[in-house]
C-alpha positions in Angstrom: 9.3 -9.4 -8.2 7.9 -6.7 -10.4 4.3 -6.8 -10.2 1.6 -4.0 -11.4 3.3 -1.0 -13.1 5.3 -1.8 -15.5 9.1 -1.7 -14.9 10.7 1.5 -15.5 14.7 1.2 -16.2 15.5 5.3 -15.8 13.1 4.8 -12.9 15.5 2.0 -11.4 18.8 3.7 -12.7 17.9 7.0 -10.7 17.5 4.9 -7.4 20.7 5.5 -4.7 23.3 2.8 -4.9 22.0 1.3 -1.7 18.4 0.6 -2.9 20.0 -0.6 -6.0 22.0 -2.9 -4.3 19.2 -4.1 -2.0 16.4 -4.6 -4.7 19.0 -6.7 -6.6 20.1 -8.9 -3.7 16.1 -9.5 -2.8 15.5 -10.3 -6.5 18.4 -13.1 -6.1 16.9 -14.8 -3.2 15.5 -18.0 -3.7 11.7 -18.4 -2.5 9.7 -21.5 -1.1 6.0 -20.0 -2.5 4.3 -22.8 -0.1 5.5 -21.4 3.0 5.5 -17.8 2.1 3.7 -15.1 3.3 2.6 -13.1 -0.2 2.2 -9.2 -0.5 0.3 -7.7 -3.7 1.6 -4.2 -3.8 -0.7 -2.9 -6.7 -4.5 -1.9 -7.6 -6.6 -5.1 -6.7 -7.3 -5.4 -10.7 -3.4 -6.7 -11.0 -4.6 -9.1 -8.5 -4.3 -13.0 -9.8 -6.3 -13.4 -12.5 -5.6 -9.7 -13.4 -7.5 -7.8 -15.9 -4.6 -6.5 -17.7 -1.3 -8.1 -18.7 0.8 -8.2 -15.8 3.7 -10.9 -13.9 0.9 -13.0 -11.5 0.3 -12.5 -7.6 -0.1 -14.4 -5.8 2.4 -16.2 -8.3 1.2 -19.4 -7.4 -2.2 -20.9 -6.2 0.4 -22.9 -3.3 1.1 -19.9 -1.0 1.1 -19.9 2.5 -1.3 -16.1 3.0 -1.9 -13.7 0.1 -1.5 -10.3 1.1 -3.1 -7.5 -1.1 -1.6 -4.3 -0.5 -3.8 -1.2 -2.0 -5.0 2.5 -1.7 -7.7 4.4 -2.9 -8.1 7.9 -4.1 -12.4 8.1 -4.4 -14.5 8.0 -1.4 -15.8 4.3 -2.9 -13.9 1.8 -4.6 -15.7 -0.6 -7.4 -17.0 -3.8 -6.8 -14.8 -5.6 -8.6 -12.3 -4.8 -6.3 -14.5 -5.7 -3.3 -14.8 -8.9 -4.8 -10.7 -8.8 -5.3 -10.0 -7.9 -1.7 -12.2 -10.2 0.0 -10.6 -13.0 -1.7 -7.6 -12.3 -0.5 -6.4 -13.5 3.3 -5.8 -9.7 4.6 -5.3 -6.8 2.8 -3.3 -3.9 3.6 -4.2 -0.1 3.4 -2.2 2.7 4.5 -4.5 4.8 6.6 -7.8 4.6 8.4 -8.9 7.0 5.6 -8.9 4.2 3.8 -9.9 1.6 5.9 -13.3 3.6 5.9 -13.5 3.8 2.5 -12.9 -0.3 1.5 -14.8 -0.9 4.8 -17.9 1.6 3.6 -17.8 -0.4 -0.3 -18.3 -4.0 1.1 -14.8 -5.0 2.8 -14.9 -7.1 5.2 -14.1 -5.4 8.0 -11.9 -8.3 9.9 -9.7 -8.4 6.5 -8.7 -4.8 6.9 -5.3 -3.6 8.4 -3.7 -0.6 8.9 -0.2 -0.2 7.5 1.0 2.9 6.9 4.0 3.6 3.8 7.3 4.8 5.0 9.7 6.9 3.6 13.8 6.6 4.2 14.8 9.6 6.8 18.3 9.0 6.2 18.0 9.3 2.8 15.9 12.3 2.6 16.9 14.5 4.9 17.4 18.6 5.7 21.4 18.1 5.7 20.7 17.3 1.0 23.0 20.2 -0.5 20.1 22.2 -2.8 19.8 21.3 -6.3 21.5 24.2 -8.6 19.2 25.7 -11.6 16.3 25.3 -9.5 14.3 28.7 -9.1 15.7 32.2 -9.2 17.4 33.2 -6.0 16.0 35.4 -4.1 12.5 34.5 -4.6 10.1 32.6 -2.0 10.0 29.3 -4.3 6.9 26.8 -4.0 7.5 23.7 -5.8 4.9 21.5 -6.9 5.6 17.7 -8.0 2.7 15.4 -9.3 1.9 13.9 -12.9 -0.2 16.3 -14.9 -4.1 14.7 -14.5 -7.4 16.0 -13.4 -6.8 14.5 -9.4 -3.4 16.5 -9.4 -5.6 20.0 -9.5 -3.2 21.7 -11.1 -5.5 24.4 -13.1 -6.5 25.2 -9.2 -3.0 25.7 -8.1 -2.1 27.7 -11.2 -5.1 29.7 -10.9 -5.2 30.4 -7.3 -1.1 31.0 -7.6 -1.5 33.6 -10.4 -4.5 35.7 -8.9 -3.0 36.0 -5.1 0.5 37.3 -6.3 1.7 39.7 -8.8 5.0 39.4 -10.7 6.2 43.3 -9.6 5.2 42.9 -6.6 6.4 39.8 -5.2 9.3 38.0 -4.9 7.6 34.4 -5.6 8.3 31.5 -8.1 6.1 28.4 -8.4 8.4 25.7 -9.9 6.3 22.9 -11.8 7.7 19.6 -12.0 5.5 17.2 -13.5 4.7 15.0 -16.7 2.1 14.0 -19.2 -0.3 11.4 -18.0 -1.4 9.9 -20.5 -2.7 12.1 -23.7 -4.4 15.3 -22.3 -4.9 17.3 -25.3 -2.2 20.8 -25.6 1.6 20.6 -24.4 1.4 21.2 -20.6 3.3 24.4 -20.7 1.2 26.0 -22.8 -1.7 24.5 -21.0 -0.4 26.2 -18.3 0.1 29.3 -19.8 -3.2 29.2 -21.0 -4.4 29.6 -17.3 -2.0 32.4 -16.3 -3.2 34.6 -19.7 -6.9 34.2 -18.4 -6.4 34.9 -15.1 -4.1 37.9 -16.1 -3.6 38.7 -19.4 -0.7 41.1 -18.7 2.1 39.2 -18.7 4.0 41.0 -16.4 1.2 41.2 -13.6 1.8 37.0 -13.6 4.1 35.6 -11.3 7.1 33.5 -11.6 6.1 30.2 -13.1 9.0 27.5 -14.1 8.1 24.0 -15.8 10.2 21.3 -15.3 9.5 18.1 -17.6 12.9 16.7 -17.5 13.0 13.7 -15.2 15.2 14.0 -12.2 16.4 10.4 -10.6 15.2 9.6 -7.4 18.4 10.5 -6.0 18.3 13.9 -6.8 15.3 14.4 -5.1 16.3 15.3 -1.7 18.4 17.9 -3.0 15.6 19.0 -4.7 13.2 19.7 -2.0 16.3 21.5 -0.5 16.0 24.1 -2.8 12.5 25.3 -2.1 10.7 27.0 0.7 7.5 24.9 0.4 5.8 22.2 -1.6 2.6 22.7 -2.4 0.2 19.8 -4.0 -3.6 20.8 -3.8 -5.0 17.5 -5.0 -8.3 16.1 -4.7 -7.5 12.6 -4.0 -4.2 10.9 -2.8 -3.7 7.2 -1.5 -0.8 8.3 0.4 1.4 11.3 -0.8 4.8 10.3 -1.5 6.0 13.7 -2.2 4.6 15.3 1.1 6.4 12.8 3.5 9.2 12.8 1.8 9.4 17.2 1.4 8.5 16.8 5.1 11.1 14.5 5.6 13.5 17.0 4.3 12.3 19.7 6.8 10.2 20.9 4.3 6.5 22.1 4.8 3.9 21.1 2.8 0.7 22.7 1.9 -2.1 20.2 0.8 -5.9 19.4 0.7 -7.2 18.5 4.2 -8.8 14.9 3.1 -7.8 11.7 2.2 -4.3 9.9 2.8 -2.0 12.3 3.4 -4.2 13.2 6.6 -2.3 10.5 8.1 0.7 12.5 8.6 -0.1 15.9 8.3 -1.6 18.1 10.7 -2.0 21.8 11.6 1.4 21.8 13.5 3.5 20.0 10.5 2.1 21.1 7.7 -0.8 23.1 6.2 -4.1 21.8 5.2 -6.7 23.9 2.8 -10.0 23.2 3.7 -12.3 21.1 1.5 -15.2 23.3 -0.4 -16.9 20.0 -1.5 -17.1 17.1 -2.5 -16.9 16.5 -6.1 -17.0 13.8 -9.3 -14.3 12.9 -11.2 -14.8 14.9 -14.6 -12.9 11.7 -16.5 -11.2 8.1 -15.7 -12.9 5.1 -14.0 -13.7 6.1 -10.6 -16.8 9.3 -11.9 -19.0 7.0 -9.4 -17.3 8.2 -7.0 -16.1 11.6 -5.2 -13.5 13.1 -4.0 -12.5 16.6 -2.5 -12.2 20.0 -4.6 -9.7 22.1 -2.1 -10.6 25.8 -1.7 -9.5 28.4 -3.7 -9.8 31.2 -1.4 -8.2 29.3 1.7 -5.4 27.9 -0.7 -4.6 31.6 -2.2 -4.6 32.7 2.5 -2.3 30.0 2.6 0.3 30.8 -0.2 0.3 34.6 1.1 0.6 33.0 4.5 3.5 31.5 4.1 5.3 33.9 1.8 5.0 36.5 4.8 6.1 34.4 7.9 9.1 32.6 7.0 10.1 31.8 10.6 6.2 29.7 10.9 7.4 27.8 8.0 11.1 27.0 9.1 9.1 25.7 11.9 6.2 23.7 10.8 9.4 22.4 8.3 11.3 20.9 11.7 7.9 20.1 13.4 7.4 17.7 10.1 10.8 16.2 10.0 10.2 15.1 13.8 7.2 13.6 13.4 7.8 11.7 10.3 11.3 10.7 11.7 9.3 9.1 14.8 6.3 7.6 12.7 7.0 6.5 9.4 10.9 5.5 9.0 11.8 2.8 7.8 12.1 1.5 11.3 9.1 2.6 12.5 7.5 0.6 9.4 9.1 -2.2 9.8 8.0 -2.6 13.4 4.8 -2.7 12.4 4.8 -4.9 9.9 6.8 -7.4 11.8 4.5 -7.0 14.7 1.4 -8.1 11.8 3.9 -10.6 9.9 3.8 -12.4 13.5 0.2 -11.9 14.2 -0.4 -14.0 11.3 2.0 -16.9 12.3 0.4 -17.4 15.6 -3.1 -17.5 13.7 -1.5 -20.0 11.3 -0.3 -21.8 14.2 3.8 -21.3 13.1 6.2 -20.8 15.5 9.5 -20.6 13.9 
């Protein structure tokens, strides 16, 4: 059932046939709540009672085992979803990042497993025909794909982008495909502009920059991170890193922060991490209690220049990532692990069908 977010019909629409197909036949089949085993996939505060308007889960008080499944981004999470998680039976996080964090805030420890998110390897793959009108041809092209907030670092990335290349000098293009997060104050492509100006306000010493607000359907996407040589999301906080695994999927590199989820699956052979300057607060939202990483803007410009000048390290790392992704997080892979903790639970519950 939908639960959380709220639904999203382009979002649903731009899904491949077979998901389509599968989500609809799932949302068909009929349900005994008293024997099931119940997931939350959400922030605890959609947990039941949530604190916003939102379909229930557990969606009864007669279930079998409630399941919260949840992520961080902060090194802390608030009590009020402490309290949230150690109501629940187990909950779920996808990396021992995180299972440090909830465990460091009050967690119990012995409610705490380690499921990590998986990502479809047939579906994204390095065999995607490119996507056409992406980039200019010719041109090293780093893509970056995240919603436009304070976490996403984008006025690093611009910044560091625009001072380590120079636009008649180098054959580079940074491809932005984002979207407003909720009201943040000037149109992002002038925001964005902004940035470049300051750093250098001669136009032509700024490098390649193309803004991409349209939405493209999940299906497209694979063909999408075909037709780039890199992705590239500095952020200061993820939960997990669905575009990275998936890019990586793709036999794609990816260059990202070294901290937080997406240390799960990358490492120094797949992928490459910028080191962490320090540890910083939130500037806005609800989590300025807590901290999380500011990348480094000198290792992040070494990287970009890195890459642009050893092409055949980057074809590599690209394979290296598909591998490794391929052998831990498919859809299989997933799935054997969560089967192997959906039947831990039934022998703790004493079930043996």
């Amino acid at each position: 059932a939908q639960h959380g977010d709220a639904f999203s019909e382009p979002f649903i629409n731009g899904l491949s046939r077979i998901q389509i197909d599968l989500l609809e036949r799932l949302f068909s089949t009929p349900v005994s709540l008293p024997s099931s085993i119940v997931v939350c996939h959400s922030e605890p505060g959609a947990w039941y009672p949530p604190l916003y308007e939102t379909q229930p889960c557990p969606p009864s008080p007669h279930v079998l085992y409630r399941i919260g499944r949840t992520m961080s981004e902060t090194d802390g999470i608030p009590a009020e979803w402490v309290r949230r998680c150690n109501g629940m039976d187990e909950v779920w996080v996808p990396t021992e990042f995180h299972k440090e964090v909830f465990e460091k805030s009050g967690v119990k420890a012995e409610k705490i497993t380690v499921i990590p998110e998986s990502v479809d390897t047939e579906f994204f793959t390095p065999t995607a025909e490119p996507l056409p009108g992406i980039g200019q041809e010719g041109k090293f092209r780093f893509l970056s794909v995240a919603k436009w907030e304070e976490r996403k670092a984008f006025d690093l990335l611009i910044r560091s982008y625009t001072e380590e290349f120079n636009g008649t000098q180098d054959d580079v293009e940074l491809i932005v495909l984002t979207h407003e997060f909720h009201h943040q104050g000037k149109p992002i492509a002038e925001a964005i502009a902004d940035i470049a100006n300051e750093v250098k306000p001669n136009k032509a010493d700024q490098p390649s920059i193309q803004v991409v607000q349209q939405y493209i359907p999940d299906s497209q996407m694979p063909r999408l991170y075909r037709s780039i040589n890199a992705l590239v999301v500095p952020s200061r906080g993820e939960g997990w890193g669905r575009p990275h695994i998936e890019a990586m999927a793709c036999g794609v590199p990816v260059i990202a922060t070294n901290w937080s989820g997406p240390t799960a699956f990358m490492n120094q052979m797949n992928s490459y991490l910028i080191k962490v300057e320090r540890m910083v607060h939130p500037k806005t939202g609800p989590f300025q209690a807590y901290k999380w990483a500011e990348p480094s803007t000198d290792h992040l410009k070494q990287v970009l220049r890195e890459v642009v000048e050893h092409p055949e390290d980057v074809l590599n790392r690209g394979k290296k990532a598909r591998e490794d992704v391929v052998n831990l997080y498919s859809l299989k892979a997933v799935a054997m692990k969560i089967k192997t903790q959906i039947q831990s639970i039934m022998t703790k519950l004493n079930i043996t069908k």
